[in-house]
N, C-alpha and C positions, 0 to 999 in steps of 0.2 A: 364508494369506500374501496382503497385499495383491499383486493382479497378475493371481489367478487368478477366475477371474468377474468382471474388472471393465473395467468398459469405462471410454472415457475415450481422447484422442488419444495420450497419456502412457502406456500401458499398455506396460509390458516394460521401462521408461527405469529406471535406475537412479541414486538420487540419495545421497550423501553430505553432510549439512548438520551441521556442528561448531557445537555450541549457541552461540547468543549473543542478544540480545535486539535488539527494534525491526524494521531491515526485511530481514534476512536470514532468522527465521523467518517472514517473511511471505511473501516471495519461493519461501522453500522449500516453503509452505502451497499458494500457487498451485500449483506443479509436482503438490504432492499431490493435488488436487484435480483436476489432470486426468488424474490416473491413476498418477502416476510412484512407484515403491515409493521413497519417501523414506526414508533411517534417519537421525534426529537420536543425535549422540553427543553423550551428555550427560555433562558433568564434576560428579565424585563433589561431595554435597552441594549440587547444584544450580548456581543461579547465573542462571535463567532472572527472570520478573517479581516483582516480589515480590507476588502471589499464589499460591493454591492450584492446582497445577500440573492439576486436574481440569478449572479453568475456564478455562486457557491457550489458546485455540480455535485460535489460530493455529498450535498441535502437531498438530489435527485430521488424519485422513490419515495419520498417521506411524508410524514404530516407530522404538523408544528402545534405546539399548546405552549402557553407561557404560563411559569408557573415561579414565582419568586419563592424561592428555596429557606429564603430567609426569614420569609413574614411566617405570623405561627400557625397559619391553616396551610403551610405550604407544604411540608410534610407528607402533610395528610392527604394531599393532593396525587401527591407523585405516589404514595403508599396504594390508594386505590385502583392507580393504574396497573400497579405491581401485583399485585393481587389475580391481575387477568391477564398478566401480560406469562410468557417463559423466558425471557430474555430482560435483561438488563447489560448496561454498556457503562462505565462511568470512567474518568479520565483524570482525578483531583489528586492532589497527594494522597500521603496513607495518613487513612486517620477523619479525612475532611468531609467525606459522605457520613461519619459516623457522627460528628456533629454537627454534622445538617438532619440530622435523624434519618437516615436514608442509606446507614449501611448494610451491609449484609446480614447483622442477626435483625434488624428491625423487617427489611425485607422478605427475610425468610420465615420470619416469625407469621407474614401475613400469607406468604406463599413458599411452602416448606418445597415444590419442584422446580422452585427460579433458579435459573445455570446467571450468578453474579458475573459478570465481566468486570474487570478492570485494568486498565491500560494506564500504564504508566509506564517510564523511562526506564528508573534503578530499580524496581521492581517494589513489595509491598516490605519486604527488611532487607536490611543490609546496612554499613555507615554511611550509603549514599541515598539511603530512600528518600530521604523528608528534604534533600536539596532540589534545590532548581536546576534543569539542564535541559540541551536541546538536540536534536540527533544526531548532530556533529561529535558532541562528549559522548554519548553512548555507545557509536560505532567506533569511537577512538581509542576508547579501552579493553575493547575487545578484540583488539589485533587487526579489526577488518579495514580501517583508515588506512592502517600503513601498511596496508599489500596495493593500494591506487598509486598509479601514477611514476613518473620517470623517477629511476635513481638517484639524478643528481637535481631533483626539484622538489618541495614539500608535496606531502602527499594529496591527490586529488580531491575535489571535494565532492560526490557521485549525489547534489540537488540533497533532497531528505529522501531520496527513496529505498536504499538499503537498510536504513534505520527504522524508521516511522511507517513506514508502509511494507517493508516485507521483513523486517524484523519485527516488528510491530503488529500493525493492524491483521497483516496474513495469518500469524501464531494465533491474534485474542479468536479469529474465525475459525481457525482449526479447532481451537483449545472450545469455543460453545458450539462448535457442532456436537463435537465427541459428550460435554458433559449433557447436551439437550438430548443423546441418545441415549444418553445412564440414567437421566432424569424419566425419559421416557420408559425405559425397560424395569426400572424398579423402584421409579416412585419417589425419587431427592436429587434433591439441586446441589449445588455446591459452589463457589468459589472459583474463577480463571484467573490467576495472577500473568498477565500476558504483560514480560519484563521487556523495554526492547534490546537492552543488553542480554537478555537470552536468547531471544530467536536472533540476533544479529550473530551470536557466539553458534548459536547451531548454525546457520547459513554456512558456518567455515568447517562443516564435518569433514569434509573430502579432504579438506586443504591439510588439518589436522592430523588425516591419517597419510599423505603424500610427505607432510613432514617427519613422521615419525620413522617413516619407512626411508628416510634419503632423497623422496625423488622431490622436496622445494625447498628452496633456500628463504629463511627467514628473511628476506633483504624484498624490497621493490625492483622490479622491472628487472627480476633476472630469473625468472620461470617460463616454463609453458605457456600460463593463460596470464599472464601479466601485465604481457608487452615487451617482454625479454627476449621472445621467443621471433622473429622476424616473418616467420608467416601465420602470424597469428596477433596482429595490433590494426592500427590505419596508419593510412601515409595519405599528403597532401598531394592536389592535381596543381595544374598546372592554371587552372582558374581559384585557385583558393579552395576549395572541396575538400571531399576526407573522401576515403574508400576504408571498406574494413575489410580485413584479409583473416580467412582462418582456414585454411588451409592446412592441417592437421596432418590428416592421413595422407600416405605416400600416394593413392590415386589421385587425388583431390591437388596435393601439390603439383602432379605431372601436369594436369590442366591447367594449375595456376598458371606456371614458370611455362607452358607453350604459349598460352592465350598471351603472357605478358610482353613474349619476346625472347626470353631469357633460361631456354630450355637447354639450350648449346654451351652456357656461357656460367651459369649461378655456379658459386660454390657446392660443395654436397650438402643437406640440409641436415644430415648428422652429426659436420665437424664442426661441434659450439665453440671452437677456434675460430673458426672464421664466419662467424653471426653478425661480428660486423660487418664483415665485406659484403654479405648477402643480405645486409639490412642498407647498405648506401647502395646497392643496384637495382632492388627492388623500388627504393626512393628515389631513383633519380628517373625511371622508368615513369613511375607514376607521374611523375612532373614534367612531361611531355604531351599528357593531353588533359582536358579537362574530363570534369565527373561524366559528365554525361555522356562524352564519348569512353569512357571507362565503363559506362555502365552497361554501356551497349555490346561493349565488348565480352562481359563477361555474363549477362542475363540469363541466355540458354544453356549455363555451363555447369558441371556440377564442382565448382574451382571453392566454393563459397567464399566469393566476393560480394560487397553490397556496398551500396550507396551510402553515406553518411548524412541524414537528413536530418532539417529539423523540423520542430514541432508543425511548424503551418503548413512544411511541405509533406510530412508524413502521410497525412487522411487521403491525400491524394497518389501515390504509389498505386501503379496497376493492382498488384495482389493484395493490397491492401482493400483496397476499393472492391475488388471481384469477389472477397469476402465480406464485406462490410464491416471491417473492425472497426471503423470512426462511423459514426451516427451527428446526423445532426438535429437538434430536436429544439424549441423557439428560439430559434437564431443562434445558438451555441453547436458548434464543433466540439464532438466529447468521444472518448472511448465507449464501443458498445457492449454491454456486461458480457464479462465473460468468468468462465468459461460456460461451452453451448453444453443445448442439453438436449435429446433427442426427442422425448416426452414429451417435457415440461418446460417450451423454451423460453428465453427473458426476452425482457426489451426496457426499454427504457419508458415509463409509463407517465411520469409526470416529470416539471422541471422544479429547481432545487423548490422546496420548501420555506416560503415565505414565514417567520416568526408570529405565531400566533393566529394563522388565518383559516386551519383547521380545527379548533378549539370544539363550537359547536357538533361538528361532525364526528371527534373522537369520543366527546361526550354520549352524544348517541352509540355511536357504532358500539364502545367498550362498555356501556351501562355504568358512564360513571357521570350524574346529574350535576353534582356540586362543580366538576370541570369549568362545567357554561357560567356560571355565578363569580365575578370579580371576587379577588380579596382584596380586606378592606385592613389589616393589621397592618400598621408600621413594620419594616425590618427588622429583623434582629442583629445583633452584630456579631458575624464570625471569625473566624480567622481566613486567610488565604484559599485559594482554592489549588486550580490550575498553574502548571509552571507557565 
């Protein structure tokens, strides 16, 4: 049973996470990873990524029961685990847990100290709650879309991970720690509406108070941390590569602009008159050797420059490596949890959770019998769920 030998700050917490995809199993992946016996209930025939549920990494840590939400002992099913669990996670519109019998007053009715999670997009009101969207809309109204990418090109698209995972899934784990330590100090649960138009809109506090004061320009690619700024974006090598330059501080640029060549020669990096010129010398610079010997150049430097790598090349980076931030665990290259803990440390303890295959085991471990026994009711018919 996860729980028993395992360390982790999380150790003894009990998490109930109702499958859905995007940032609510991520959120429930973190909890795993610092220890919390998480059980995903997963709905008959799936319904998680459309991959091989082997390589889902984000189930990593977990254990799996299947429990069809729709049949009418199903309920009752997930209510009993509710009951022992402190954590709940749920990902449906507003409204759709409560007519699967599985919202919050039903929940709290059986367990008055469960910290409810709910992760969704536009959050639980508003005129855009009960629409469908995906983290592209969410980040896009919130200002944060149109601060990526060049001036004179539509704005960047940064994967889902500004939206869905750190506007997202990071806020629903901030927001049940905080309520699991109100719940714990004085005895009630409550409610996380984890919007990711909110935590996407907080991500932008700095930016907000930089524009109020003067120092950013509502526009792309003409600030500081933009790419406006010339030692502060990447430039391409000479083999196709990126480098990234941030070079901020005037000691940090002195290293840059020696190691590069162009100590004698750059414009002042003051006069934003001339950001061009010291943005096409720096680029033409770069495009005379490739990455590697770029990187060589700058490694022991404090210039911060770095390599632009991608995903397959990343796990392998020296500092990378001499930390172990990638983990491989059966046959998957993954990130290893973080952050560390002195204590209490994590690790990666099982791979993703296979749909259903822990049933028995949670039955036991949770004291909930009726788990291990099939349901035998037809579905019932609801409305929608998940966007």
């Amino acid at each position: 049973m996860p729980g028993k030998g395992v360390h982790g700050p999380l150790a003894g917490v009990r998490v109930v996470e109702l499958a859905g995809i995007g940032p609510g199993p991520f959120a429930a992946m973190l909890l795993a990873d610092l220890g919390a016996d998480v059980v995903r209930v997963d709905r008959p025939g799936g319904g998680g990524l459309a991959i091989d549920p082997e390589y889902d990494v984000t189930n990593r840590n977990k254990r799996s029961v299947v429990v069809d939400l729709k049949s009418d002992e199903g309920p009752a099913r997930v209510l009993d685990l509710v009951e022992r669990a402190d954590v709940l996670i749920e990902g449906y519109r507003p409204g759709v847990a409560e007519r699967l019998g599985v919202g919050p007053d039903a929940c709290h009715a059986r367990n008055p100290k469960l910290v409810y999670g709910r992760m969704t997009g536009w959050g639980q009101e508003g005129p855009l709650a009960r629409r469908a969207g995906h983290d592209i809309a969410y980040i896009a109204i919130t200002g944060t879309l149109g601060m990526i990418g060049n001036p004179d090109e539509p704005p960047a698209v940064p994967a889902n991970l500004v939206g869905d995972y750190a506007g997202g899934s990071l806020y629903l784990v901030v927001g049940i720690l905080a309520a699991l330590h109100h719940a714990r100090e004085h005895g009630t649960g409550q409610v996380v509406d984890a919007a990711i138009v909110d935590g996407a809109a907080h991500l932008s506090t700095m930016i907000h108070g930089m524009l109020a004061a003067g120092g950013w320009q509502d526009r792309r690619g003409a600030n500081l941390l933009d790419g406006g700024c010339p030692f502060y974006g990447t430039y391409e090598t000479a083999d196709g590569g990126y480098m990234a330059v941030g070079s901020l501080e005037q000691q940090f640029y002195d290293e840059f602009t020696t190691l590069l060549g162009l100590a004698d020669t750059a414009p002042a990096r003051k006069d934003l008159a001339r950001w061009g010129e010291l943005r096409e010398a720096v680029a033409a610079r770069f495009k005379e050797r490739t990455r590697d010997e770029w990187t060589a150049v700058f490694q022991d430097s404090d210039a911060c420059v770095a390599p632009v790598l991608s995903l397959r090349e990343a796990p392998a980076h020296p500092h990378l490596a001499a930390r172990g931030t990638f983990t491989d665990h059966a046959g998957i290259t993954q990130p290893t949890p973080a952050p560390r803990f002195s204590a209490t440390p994590t690790q990666v303890r099982t791979g993703p959770a296979q749909p259903g295959v822990d049933t028995a085991d949670v039955a036991r471990d949770w004291g909930v019998p009726a788990l291990a026994h099939p349901l035998t009711e037809p579905p019932r018919a609801t409305a929608e769920e998940d966007h």
